[in-house]
N, C-alpha and C positions, 0 to 999 in steps of 0.2 A: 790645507788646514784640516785636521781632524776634529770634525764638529762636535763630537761624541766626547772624545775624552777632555777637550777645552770645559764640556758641559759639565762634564763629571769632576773634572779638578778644582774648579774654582768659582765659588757661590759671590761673586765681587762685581761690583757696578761697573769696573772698569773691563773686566772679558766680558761682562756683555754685551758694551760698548765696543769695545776688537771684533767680535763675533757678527753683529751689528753692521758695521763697515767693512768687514771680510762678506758680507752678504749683498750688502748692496751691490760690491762690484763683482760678485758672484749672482746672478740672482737665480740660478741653479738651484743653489746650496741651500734657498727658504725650504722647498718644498722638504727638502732635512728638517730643519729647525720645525715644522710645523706636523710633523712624523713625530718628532722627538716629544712633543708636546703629553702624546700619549704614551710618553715608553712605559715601561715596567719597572725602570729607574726610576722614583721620587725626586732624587735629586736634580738629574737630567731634564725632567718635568718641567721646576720651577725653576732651575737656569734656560729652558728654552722658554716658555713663557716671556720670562725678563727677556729675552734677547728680543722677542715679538716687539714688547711695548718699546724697545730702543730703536727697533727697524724703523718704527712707523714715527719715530722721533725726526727721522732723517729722510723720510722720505714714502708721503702718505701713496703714493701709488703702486709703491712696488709690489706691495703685500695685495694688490685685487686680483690675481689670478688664483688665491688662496682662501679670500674670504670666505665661500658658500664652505670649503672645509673646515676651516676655523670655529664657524657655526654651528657644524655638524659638532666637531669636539667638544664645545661647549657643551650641547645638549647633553652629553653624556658625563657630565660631572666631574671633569678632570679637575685636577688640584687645583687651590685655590688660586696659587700663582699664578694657573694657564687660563681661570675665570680672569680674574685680575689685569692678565695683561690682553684678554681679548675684550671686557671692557674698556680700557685705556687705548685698543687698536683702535675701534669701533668710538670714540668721541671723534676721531677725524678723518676715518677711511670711510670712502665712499660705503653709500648703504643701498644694497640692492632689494628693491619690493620683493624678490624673489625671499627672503631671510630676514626681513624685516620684524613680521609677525611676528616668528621664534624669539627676536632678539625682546623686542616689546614685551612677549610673556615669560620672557627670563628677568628681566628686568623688576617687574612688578612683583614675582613671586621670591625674587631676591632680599627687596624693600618691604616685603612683609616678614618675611624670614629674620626671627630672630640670632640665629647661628649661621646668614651672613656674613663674613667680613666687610668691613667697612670701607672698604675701601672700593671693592666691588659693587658697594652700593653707591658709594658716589660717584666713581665715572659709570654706575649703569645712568641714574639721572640725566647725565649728560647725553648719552644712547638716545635713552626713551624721548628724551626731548626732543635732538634733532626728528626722532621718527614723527614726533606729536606737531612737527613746524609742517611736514608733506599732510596730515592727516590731523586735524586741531580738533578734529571731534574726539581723537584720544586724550587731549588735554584732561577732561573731565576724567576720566579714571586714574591718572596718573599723578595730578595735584593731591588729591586729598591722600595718598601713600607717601609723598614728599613733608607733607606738611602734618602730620601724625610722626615722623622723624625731627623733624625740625621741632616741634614743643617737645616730645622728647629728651633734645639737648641729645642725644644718643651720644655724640662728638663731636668736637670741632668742624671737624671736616664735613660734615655731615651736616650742623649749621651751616657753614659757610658754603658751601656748594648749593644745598637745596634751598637757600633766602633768594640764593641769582637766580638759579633754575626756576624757581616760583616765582618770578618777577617776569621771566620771560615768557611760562606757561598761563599764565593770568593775561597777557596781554593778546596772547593765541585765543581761548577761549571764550573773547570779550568779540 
């Protein structure tokens, strides 16, 4: 399969799903996909991105020989799509103390950030929390940025993610 031009022809839930399961039984082909992340292609970008968050749909392990890069890409700003879908990795891929930190202080400066997408803020939530269940003395910095969104109303989702997420970071911090 040519991972490049699938990326680049078609912005649809359904090739990243093909792509997705052309990876799994390739698992070669991530370190591709996770290259692609940063192309100089926009488009390429956020069709690999989407493919990341479909991998880890199908199967949360495959992707840990890639994480600590993943993280590194993050730090460096790539498109929202490639935030986006390493948030959404990161609610169920293993989380290494090694990259942990990073992830926690992307998180929080995310959920302050007004020009955030929202979407990114909600599965960061989810991130930061699992990090705040190994570590519950972060609970305290991370509830009062959840719950400053939450009265906000910012979004639905964004209700509804941070009422759970608060419910389970209250019960850490107690």
């Amino acid at each position: 399969m040519n991972l490049k031009q699938h990326l680049l022809d078609r912005n649809l839930k359904w090739n990243w799903e093909e792509i997705a399961k052309y990876c799994i039984k390739h698992p070669e082909s991530i370190q591709d996909i996770v290259n692609f992340c940063m192309d100089e292609e926009v488009r390429i970008q956020q069709n690999a991105g989407a493919v990341l968050g479909k991998i880890v749909d199908y199967d949360t392990n495959v992707l840990k020989p890639y994480l600590n890069q993943i993280v590194e890409q993050l730090l460096q700003n790539p498109h929202d799509a490639v935030k986006r879908a390493t948030m959404r990795v990161f609610q169920t891929a293993y989380l290494d103390e090694d990259y942990e930190g990073e992830l926690f202080e992307f998180v929080i400066n995310a959920l302050k950030s007004p020009d955030e997408a929202i979407a990114i803020k909600a599965f960061g939530m989810t991130v930061a929390r699992r990090i705040c269940q190994k570590y519950p003395e972060l609970a305290a910095e991370l509830i009062p940025r959840i719950e400053i969104l939450v009265e906000q109303k910012a979004s639905a989702g964004i209700v509804n993610r941070g009422e759970k997420e608060l419910k389970i970071l209250r019960n850490l911090a107690h």
